[in-house]
DOMIBA-697270 format. One line per field, with one value per residue: residue number from 0; chain; y, z, x of N, C-alpha, C in turn. Coordinates in Angstrom, 3 decimals. Atoms other than C-alpha are relative to their C-alpha. Layout:
nr	NUM:...;
kette	A:...;
n.c2	Y:...;
n.c3	Z:...;
n.c1	X:...;
ca.c2	Y:...;
ca.c3	Z:...;
ca.c1	X:...;
c.c2	Y:...;
c.c3	Z:...;
c.c1	X:...;
% end
This chain:
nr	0:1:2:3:4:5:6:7:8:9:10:11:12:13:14:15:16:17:18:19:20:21:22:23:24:25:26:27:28:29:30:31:32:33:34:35:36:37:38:39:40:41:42:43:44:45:46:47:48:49:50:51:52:53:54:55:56:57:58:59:60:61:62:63:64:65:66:67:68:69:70:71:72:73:74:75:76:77:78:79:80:81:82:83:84:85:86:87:88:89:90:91:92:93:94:95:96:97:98:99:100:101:102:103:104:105:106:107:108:109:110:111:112:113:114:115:116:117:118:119:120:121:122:123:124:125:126:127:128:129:130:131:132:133:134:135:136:137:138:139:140:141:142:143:144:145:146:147:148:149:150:151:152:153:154:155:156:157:158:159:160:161:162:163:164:165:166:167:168:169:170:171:172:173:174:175:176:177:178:179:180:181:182:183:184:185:186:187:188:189:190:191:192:193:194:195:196:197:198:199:200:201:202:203:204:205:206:207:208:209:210:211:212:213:214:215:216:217:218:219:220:221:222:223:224:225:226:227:228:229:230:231:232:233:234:235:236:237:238:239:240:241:242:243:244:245:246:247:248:249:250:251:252:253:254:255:256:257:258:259:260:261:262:263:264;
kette	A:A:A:A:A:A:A:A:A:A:A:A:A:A:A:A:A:A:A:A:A:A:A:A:A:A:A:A:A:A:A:A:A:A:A:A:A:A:A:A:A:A:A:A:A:A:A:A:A:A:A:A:A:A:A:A:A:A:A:A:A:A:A:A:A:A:A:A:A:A:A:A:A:A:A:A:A:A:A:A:A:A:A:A:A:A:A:A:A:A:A:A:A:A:A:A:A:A:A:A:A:A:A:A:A:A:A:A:A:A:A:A:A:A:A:A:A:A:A:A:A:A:A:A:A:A:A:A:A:A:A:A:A:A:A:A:A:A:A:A:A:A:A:A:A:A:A:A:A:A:A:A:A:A:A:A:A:A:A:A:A:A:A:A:A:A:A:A:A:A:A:A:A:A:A:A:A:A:A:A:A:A:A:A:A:A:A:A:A:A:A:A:A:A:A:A:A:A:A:A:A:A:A:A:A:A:A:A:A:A:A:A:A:A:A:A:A:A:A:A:A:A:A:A:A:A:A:A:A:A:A:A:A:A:A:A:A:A:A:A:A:A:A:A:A:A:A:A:A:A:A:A:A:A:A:A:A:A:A:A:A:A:A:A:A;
n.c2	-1.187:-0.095:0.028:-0.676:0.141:-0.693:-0.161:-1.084:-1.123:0.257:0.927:-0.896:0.715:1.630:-0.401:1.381:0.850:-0.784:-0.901:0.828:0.386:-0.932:1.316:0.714:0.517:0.731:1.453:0.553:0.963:0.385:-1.041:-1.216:-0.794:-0.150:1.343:0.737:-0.856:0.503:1.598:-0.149:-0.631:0.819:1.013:-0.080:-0.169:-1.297:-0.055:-1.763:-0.734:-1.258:-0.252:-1.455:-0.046:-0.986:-0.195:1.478:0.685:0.661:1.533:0.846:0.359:1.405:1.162:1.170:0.005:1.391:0.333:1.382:0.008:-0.132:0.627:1.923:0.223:-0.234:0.576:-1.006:0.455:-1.385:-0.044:-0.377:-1.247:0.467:0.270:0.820:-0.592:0.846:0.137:-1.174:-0.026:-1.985:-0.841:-0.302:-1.051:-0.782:-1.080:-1.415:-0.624:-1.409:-0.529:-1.023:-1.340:1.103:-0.648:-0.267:0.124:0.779:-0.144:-0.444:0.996:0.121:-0.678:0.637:1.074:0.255:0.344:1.727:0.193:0.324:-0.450:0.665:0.239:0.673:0.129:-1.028:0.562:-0.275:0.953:0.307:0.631:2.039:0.271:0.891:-1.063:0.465:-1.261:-0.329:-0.736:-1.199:-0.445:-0.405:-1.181:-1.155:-0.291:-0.446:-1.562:-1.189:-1.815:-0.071:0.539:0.920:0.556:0.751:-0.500:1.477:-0.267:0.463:0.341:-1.009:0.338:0.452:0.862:-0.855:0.485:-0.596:-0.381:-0.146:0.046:-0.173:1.511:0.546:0.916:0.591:-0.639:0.823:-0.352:-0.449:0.338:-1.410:-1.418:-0.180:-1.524:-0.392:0.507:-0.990:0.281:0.981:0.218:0.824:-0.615:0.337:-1.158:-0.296:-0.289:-1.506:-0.788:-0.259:-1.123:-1.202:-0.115:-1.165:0.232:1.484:-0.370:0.669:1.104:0.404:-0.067:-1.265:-0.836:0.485:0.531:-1.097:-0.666:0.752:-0.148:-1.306:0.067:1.428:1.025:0.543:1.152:0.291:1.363:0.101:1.124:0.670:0.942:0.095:-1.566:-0.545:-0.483:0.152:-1.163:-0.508:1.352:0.995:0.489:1.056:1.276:0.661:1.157:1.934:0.824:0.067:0.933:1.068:1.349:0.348:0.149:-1.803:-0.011:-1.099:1.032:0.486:0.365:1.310:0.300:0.333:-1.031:-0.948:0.222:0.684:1.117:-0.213:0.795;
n.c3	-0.785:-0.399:-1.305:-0.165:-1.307:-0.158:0.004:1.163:-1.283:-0.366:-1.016:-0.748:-1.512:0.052:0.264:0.274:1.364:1.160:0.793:1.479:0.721:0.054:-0.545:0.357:0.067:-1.596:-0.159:-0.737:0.042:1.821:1.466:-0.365:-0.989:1.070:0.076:-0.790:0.139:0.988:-0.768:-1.019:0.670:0.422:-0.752:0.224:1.017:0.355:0.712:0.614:-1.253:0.236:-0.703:0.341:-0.805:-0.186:-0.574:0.241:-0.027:0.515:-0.372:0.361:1.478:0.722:-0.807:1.351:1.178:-0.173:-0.603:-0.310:-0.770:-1.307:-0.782:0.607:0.016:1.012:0.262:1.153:1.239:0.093:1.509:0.620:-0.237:-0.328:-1.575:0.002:-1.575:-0.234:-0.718:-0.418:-0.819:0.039:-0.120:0.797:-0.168:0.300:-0.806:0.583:-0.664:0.759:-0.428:0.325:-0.070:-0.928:-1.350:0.224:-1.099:0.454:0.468:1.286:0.820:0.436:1.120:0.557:0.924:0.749:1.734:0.288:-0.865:0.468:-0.508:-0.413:-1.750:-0.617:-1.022:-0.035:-1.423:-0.176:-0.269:-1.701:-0.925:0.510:-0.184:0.549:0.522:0.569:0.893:0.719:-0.050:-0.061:1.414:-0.145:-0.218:0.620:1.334:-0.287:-0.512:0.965:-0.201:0.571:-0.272:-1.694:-1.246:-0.965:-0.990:-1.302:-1.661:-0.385:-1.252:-0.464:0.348:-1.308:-0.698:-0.331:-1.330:-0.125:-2.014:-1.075:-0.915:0.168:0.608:1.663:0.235:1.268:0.434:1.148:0.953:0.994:0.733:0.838:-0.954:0.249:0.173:1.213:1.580:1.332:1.119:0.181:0.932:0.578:0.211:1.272:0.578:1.273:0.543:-0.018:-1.299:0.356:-0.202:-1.217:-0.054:0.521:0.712:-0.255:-1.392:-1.302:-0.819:-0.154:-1.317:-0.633:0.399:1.013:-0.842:-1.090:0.663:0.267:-0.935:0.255:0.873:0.200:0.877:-0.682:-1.007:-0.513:-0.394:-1.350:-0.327:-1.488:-0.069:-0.609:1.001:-0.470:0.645:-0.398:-0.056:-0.802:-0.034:-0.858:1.213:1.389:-0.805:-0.492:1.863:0.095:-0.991:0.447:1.107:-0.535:-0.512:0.773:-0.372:0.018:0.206:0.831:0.946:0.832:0.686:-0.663:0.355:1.317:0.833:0.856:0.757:1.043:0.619:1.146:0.635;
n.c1	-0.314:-1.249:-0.267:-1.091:-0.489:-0.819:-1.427:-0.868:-1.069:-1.305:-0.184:-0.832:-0.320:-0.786:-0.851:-1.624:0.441:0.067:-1.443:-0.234:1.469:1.131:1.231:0.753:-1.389:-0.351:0.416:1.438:0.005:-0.873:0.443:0.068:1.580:1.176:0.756:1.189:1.136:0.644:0.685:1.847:1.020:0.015:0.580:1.562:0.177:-0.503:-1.037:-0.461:-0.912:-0.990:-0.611:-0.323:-1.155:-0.626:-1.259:-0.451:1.057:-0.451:-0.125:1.506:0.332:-1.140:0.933:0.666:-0.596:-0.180:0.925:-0.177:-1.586:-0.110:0.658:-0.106:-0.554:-0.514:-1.756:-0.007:-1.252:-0.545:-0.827:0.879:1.466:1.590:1.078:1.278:0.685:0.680:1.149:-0.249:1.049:0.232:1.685:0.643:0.436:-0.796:-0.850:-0.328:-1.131:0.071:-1.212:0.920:-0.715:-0.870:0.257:1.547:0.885:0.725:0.942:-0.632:-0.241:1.001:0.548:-0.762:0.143:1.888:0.410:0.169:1.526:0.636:0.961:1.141:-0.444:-0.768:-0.075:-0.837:-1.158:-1.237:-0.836:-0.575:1.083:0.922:0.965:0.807:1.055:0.593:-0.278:1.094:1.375:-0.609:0.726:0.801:0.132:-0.349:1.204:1.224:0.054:-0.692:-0.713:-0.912:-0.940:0.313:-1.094:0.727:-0.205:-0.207:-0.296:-1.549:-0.457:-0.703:-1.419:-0.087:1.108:1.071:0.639:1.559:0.240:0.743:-0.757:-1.238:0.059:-0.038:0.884:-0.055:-1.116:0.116:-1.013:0.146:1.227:-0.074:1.056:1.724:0.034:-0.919:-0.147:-0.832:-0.008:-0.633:-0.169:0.738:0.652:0.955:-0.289:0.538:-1.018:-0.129:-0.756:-0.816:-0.028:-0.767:-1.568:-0.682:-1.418:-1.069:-0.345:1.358:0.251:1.339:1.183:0.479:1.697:1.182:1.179:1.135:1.352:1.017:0.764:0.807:0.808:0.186:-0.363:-0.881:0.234:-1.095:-0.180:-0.274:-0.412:-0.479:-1.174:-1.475:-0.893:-1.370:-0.897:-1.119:-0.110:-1.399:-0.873:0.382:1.243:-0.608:-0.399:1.208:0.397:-0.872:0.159:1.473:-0.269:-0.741:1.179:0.666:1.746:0.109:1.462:0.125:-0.590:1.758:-0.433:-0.604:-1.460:0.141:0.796:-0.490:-1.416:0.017:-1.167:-0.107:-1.092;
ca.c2	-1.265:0.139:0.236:3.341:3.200:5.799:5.409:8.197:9.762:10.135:7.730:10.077:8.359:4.701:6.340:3.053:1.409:4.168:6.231:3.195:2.471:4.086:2.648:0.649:-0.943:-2.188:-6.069:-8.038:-11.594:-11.245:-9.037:-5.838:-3.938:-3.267:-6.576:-7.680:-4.730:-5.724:-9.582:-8.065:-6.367:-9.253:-11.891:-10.602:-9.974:-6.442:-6.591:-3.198:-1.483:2.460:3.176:6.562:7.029:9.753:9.364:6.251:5.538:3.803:0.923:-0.369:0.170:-2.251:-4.530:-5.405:-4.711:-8.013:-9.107:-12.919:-12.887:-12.056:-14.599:-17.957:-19.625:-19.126:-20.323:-17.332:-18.275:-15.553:-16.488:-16.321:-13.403:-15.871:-15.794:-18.848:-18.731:-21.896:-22.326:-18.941:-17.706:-14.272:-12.606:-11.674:-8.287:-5.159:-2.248:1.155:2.893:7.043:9.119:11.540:14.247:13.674:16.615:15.983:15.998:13.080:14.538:15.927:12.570:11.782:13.758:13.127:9.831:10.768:10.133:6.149:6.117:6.237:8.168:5.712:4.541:3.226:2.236:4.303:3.423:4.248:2.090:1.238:-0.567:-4.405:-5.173:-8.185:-5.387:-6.923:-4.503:-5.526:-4.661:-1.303:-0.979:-1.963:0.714:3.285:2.056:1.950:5.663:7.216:9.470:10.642:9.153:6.274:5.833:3.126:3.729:1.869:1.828:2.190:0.275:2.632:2.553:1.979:-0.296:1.504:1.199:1.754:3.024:2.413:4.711:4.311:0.470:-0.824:-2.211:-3.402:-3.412:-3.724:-4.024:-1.712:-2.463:-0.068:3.061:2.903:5.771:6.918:6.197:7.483:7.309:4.037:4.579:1.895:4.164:3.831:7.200:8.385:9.852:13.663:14.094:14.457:17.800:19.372:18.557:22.123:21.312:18.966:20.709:19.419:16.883:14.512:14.546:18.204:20.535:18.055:15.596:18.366:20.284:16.878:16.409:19.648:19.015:15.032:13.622:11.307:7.467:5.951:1.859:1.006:-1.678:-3.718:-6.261:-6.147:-2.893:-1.828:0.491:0.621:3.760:3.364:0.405:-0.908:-1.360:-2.961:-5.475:-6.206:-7.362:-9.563:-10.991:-11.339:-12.870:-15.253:-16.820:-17.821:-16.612:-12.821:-11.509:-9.505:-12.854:-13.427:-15.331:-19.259:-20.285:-20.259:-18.034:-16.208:-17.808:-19.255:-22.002:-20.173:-21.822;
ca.c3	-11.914:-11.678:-8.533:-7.987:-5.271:-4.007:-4.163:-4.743:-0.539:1.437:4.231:6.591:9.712:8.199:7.416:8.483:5.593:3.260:2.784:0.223:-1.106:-1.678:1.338:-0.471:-1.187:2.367:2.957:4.717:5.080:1.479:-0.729:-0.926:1.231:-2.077:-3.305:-0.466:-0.886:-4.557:-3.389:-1.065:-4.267:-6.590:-4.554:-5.300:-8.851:-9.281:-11.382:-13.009:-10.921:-11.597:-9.645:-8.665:-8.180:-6.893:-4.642:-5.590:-8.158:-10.508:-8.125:-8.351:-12.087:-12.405:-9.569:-12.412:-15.283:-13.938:-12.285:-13.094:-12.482:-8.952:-8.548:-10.445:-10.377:-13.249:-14.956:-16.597:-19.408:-18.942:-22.026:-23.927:-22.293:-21.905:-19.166:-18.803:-16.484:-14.925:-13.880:-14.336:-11.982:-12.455:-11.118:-13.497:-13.409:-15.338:-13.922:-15.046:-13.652:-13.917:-12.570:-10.827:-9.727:-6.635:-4.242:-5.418:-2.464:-2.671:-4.199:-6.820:-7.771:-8.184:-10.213:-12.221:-13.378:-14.439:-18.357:-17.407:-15.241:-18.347:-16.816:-14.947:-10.948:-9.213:-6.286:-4.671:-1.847:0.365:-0.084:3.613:4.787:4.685:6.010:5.688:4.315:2.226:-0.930:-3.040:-0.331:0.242:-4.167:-3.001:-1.051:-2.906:-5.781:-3.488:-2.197:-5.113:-3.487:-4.856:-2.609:0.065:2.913:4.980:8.110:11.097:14.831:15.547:18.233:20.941:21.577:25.612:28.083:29.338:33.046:34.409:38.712:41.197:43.659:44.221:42.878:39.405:38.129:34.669:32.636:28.819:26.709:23.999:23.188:20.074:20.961:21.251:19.584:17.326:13.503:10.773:7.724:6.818:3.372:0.891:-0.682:-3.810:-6.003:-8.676:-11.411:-10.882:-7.343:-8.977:-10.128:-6.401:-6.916:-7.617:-8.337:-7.730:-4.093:-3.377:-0.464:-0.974:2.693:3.165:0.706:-1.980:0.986:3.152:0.550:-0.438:2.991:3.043:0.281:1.518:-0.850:1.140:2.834:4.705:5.383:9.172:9.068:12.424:11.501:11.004:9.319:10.045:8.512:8.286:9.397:11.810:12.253:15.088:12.538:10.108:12.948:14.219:10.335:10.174:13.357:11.886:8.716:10.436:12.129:8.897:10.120:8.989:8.634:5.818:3.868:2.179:-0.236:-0.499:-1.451:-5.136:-5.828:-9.331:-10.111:-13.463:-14.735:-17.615:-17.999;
ca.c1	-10.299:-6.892:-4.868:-2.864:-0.044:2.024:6.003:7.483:8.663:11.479:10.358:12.464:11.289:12.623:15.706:18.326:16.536:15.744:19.092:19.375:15.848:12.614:10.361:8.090:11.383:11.828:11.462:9.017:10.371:12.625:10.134:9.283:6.550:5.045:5.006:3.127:0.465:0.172:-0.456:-3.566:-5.001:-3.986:-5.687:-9.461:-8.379:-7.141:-4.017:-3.574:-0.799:-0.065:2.894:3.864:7.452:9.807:12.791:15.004:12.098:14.752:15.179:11.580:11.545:15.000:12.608:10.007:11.997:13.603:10.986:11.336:15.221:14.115:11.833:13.006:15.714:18.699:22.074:23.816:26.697:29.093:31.050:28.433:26.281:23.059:20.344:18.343:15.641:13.918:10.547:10.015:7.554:5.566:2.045:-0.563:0.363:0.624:2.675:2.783:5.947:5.388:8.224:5.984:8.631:11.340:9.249:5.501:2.801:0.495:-1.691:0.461:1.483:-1.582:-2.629:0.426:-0.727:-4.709:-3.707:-3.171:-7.062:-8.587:-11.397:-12.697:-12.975:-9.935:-8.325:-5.745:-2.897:0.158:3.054:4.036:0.597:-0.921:-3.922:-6.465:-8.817:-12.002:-11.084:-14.213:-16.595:-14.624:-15.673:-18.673:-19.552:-18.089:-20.817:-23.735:-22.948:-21.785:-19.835:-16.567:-14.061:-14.169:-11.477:-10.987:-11.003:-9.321:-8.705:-4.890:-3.330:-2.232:1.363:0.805:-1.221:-4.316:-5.282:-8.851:-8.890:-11.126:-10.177:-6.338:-6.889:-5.954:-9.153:-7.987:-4.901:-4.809:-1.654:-1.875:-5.596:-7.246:-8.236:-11.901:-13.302:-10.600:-10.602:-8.031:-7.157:-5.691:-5.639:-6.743:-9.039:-11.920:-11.968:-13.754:-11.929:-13.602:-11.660:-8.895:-9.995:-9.477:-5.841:-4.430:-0.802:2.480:2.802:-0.928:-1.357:-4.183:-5.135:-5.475:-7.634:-9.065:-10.079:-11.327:-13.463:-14.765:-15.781:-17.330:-19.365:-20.351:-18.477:-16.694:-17.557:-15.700:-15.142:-14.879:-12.300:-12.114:-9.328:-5.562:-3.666:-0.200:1.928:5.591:6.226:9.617:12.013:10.461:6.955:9.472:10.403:6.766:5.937:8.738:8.152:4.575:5.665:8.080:5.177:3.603:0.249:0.992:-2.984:-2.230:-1.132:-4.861:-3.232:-2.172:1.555:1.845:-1.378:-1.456:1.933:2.373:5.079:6.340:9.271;
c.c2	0.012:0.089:0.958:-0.289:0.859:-0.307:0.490:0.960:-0.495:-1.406:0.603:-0.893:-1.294:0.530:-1.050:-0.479:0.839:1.037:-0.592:-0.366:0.857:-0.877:-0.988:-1.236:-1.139:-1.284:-0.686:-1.602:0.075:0.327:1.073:0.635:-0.320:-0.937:-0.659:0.836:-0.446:-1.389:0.399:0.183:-1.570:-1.148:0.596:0.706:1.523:-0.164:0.537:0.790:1.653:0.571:1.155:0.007:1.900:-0.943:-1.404:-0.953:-1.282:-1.764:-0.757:0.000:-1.167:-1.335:-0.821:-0.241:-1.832:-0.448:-1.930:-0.678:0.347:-0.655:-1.434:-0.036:0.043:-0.557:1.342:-0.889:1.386:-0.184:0.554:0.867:-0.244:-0.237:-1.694:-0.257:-1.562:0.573:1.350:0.383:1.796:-0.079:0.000:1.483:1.280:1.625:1.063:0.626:1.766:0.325:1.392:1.329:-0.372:1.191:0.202:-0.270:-1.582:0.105:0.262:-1.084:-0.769:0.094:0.274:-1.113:-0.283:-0.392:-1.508:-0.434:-0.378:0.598:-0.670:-0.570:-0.716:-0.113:0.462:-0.476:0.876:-1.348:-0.534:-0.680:-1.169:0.016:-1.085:0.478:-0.824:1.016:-0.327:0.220:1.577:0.943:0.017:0.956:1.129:-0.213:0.409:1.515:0.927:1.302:-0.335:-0.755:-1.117:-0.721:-1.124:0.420:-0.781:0.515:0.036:-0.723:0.691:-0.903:-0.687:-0.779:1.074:-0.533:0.984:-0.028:-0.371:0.234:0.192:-1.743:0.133:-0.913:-1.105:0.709:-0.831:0.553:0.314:-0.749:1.265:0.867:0.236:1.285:0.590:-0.495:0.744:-0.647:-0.823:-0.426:-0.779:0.574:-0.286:1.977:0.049:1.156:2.058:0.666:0.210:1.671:1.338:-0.075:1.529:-0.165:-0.799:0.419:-0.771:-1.570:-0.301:-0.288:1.173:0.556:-0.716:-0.676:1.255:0.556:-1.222:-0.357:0.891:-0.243:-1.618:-0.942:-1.081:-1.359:-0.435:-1.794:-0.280:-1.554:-0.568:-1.143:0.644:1.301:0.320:0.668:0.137:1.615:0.185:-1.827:-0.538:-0.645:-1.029:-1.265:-0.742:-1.079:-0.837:-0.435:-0.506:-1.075:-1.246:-1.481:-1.203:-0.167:1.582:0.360:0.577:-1.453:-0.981:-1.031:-1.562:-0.248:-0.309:0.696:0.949:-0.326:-0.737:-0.882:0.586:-0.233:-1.379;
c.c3	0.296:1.285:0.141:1.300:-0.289:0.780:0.378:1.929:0.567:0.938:0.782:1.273:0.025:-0.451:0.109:-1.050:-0.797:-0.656:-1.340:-0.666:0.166:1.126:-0.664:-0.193:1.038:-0.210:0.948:-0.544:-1.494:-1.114:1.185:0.869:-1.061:-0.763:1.150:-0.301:-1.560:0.140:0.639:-1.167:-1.184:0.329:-0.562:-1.423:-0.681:-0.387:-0.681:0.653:-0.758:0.962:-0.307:1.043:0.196:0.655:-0.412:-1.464:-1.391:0.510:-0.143:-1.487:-0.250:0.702:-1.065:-0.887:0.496:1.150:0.104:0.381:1.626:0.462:-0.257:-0.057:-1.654:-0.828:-1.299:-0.454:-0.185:-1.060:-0.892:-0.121:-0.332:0.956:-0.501:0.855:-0.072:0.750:0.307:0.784:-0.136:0.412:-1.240:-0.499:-1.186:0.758:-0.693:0.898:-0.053:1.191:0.859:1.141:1.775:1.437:-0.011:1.339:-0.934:-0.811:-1.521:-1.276:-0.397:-1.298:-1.416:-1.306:-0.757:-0.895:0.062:0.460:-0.934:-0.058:1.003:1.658:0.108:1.328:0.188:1.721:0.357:-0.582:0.779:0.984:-0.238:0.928:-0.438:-0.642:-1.034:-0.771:-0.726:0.391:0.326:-1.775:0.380:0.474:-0.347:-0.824:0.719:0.572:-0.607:0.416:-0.658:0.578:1.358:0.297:0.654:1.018:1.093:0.610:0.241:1.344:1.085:0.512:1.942:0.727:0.602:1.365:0.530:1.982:0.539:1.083:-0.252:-0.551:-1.077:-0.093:-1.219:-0.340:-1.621:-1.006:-1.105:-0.587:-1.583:1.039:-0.634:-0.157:-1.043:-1.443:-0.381:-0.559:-0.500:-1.578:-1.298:-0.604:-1.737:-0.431:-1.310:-1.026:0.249:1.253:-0.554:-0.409:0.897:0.586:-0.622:-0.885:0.548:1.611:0.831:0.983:-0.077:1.245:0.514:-0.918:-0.594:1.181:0.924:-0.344:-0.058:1.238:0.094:-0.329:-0.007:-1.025:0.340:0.787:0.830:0.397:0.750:-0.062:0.954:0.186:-0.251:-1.240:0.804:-1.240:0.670:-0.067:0.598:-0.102:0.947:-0.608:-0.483:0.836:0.498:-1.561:0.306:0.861:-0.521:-1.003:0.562:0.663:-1.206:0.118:0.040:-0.253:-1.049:-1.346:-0.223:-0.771:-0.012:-0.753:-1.641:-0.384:-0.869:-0.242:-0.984:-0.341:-1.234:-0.735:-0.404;
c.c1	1.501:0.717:1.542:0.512:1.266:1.322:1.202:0.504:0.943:-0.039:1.102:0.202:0.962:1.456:1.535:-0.541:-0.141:1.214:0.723:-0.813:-0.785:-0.719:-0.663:1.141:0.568:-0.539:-0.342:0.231:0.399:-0.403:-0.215:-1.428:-1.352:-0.117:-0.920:-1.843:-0.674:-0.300:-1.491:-0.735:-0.260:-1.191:-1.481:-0.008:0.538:1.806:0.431:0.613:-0.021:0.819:0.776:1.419:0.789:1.049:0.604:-0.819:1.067:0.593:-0.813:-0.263:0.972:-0.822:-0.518:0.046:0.700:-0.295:-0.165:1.660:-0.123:-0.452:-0.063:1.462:0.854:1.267:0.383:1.331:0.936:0.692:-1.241:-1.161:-1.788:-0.353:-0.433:-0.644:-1.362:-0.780:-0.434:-1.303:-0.770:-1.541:-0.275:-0.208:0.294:0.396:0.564:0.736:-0.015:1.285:-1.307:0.443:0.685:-0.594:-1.339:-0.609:-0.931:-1.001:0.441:0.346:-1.103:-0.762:0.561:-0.267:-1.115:0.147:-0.165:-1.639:-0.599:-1.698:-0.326:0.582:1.391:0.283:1.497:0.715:0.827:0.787:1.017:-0.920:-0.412:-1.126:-0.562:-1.107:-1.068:-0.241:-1.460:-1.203:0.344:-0.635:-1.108:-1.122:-0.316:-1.239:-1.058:-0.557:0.069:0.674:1.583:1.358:-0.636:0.795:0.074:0.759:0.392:0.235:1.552:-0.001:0.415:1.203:-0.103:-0.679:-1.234:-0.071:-1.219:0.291:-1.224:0.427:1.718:0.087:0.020:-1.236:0.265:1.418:-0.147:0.911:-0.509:-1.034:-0.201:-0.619:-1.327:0.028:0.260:0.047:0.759:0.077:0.546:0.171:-0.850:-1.742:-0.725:-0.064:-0.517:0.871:-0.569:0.574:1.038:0.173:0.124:1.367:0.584:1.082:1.125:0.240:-1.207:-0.145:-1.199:-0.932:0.225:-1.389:-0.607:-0.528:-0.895:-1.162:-0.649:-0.512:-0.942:-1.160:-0.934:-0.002:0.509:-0.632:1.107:-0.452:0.618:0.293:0.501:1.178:1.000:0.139:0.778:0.885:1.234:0.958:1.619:0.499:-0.394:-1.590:0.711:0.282:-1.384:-0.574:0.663:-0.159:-1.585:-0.081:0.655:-0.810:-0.576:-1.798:0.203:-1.508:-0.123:0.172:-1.469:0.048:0.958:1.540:-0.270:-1.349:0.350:1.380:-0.171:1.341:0.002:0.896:0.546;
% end
């Protein structure tokens, strides 16, 4: 199963970091966002990337174009205009790069990349979120429901402390617990290849009319995930990660030191 992930926007809000990169771009303890997101999928075996670019999308293509120059050590020979690259270290991955236009809607880009699908199910992302998400029971799901698309769904954190009264008395106080109740769309989504057909055109957003009609029509599951998901939506996100990562107990980090790396040098 392939694993589309979307690239390709301005990232407006991250704007100290993006006026020079494409978000996904952004770094998270010395890689990129979207290397960490491909690590979550990696880890339970999914190693078919289609990546949908727009704004900047030539920086992430030079990324895995030299992809082991970024991640092994080297001695270049400038007389002689030779690399040599120790211990070279690489994923298992392959990575389809599409260009898929610099003002497409998500949906647009989407829909963009159907000729690589193949026809057949995949799995479908932002590229600004991590999570400890359990992606192959999220597939599973999707199979036992057969419906056309399936979300997962999580609790955000709210941004403030909550306090409960009795009276003019504080009964309780709880730093930014979730908000019971609330679910959205957290992305990390399973997809059958005929939703694609309520993509209109490169303007379409995939969370307005195609998800909506397919709601409509109960096409739609959804996977109520109760553990960790954060997206890196503003610079104070981008600082909670790295403070996250720094620990070396980030929750999104499924994955043991040296997993899927090979000695190819």
């Amino acid at each position: 199963m392939k694993v589309v992930i979307l690239a390709g926007g301005l990232g407006t809000r991250l704007a100290e970091e993006t006026a020079l990169r494409p978000k996904p771009m952004v770094e998270i303890g010395g890689k990129p966002i979207l290397w960490h997101i491909m690590k979550i999928y990696s880890t339970y075996g999914f190693n078919e990337f289609v990546i949908c670019l727009g704004y900047r999308g030539y920086m992430i293509k030079e990324y895995f174009a030299n992809y082991s120059l970024h991640n092994s050590d080297v001695t270049i020979d400038t007389l002689g205009n030779e690399v040599k690259v120790h211990q070279r270290r690489a994923e298992p991955w392959e990575v389809t790069l599409v260009d898929t236009g610099s003002s497409s809607g998500t949906g647009g880009r989407l829909r963009r990349v159907r000729e690589y699908l193949n026809g057949e199910r995949f799995c479908f992302t932002y590229g600004d979120a991590v999570s400890n998400l359990n992606i192959p029971a999220v597939v599973d799901l999707h199979r036992a429901e057969k419906s056309m698309v399936t979300v997962t769904a999580i609790q955000p954190t709210s941004k403030y402390g909550i306090l409960s009264f009795d009276g003019p008395r504080v009964t309780d106080f709880r730093e930014k617990p979730p908000e019971v109740g609330s679910w959205i769309n957290g992305g990390f989504f399973v997809v059958s290849p005929e939703a694609i057909d309520y993509i209109e055109s490169d303007e379409t957003h995939w969370e307005h009319a195609p998800l909506t009609q397919l709601v409509k029509e109960g096409s739609v599951t959804a996977y109520q995930h109760g553990g960790f998901w954060q997206c890196m939506d503003t610079l104070r996100d981008k600082r909670l990660l790295e403070e996250l990562w720094s620990t070396r107990e980030a929750p999104w980090k499924i994955w043991e030191d040296g997993d899927l790396e090979r000695g190819l040098g």
